[in-house]
Each structure stands twice: as C-alpha cells, then as structure tokens.
C-alpha positions in Angstrom: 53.2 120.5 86.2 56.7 120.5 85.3 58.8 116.9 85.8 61.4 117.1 88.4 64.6 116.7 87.7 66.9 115.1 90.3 70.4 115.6 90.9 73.0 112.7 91.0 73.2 112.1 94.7 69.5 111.7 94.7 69.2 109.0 92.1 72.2 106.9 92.9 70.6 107.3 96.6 67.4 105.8 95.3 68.8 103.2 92.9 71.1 102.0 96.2 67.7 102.2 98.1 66.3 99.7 95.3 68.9 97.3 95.2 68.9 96.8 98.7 65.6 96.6 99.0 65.8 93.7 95.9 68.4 92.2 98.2 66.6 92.0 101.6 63.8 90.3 99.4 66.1 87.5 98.1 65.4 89.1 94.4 67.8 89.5 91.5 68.7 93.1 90.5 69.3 93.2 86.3 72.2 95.6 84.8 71.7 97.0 81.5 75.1 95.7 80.3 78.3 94.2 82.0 80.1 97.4 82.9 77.7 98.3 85.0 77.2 94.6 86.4 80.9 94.3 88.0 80.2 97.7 89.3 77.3 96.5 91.0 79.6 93.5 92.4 82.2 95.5 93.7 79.9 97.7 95.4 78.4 94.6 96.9 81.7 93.2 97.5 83.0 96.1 99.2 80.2 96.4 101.3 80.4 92.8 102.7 84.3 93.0 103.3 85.3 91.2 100.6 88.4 92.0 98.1 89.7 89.7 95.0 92.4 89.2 96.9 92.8 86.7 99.8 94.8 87.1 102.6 96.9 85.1 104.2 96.0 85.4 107.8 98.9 84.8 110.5 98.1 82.3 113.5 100.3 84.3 115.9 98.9 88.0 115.7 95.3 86.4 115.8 95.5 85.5 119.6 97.0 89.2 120.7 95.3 91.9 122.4 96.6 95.3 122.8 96.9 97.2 126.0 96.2 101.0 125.4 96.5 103.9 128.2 94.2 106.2 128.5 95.4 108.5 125.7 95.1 106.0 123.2 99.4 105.0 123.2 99.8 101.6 123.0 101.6 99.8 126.0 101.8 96.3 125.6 100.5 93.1 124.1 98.7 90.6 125.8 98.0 86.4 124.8 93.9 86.6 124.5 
C-alpha cells in the first residue's frame, strides 16, 4: 500500500492537535530549532490574548457601558 501524503492544512491541523494535547497534559512540546520555538510562542501567545506590548489601561473608560438601540447605533454611555 502506498503512503499517504497529506496536505498542509492537515498536518499543521494535527501538529496544533498535539501540542494542545501536550498542553492540557502539563507536558513540554520540543522545537527542532529556535525559529520555530518563538513561533510556537506567538501562537500560544496569541491565543491567550497576550501581545509584547502592554497597555496602559484608562481608569475612566473601564466603568462605562454603552447603550445601543435596536439597530446596533450607539445612544449613550452609562457609569456601570
């Protein structure tokens, strides 16, 4: 029987499927060299919500709400 050859969607889709597995089980995944390691980060990074930068985060737009109509235009702001 011939081997299979798989496209690229299918083995990034099962490498992903790996890693996360790895991850769920508290494991480590290994990178064959460091290109592919700070890939690995930033797709682990991007995933949790994380970028290298941090933002400053204002104390007054924190506590608004918005009030939006039934067509989705906003109307007002209200203190939360």
């Amino acid at each position: 029987m011939a081997k299979r050859s798989y496209t690229a969607k299918e083995r990034k889709a099962y490498h992903m499927g790996r890693a996360y597995a790895a991850a769920k089980a508290g494991k480590r995944v290994n990178c064959p060299d460091s290109k592919s390691k700070q890939s690995f980060r930033n797709g682990v990074n991007s995933v949790r919500g994380k970028s290298g930068k941090r933002k400053a985060r204002s104390k007054g737009k924190a506590d608004m709400c918005l009030v939006v109509d039934g067509n989705g235009v906003v109307v007002g702001k209200l203190k939360c």
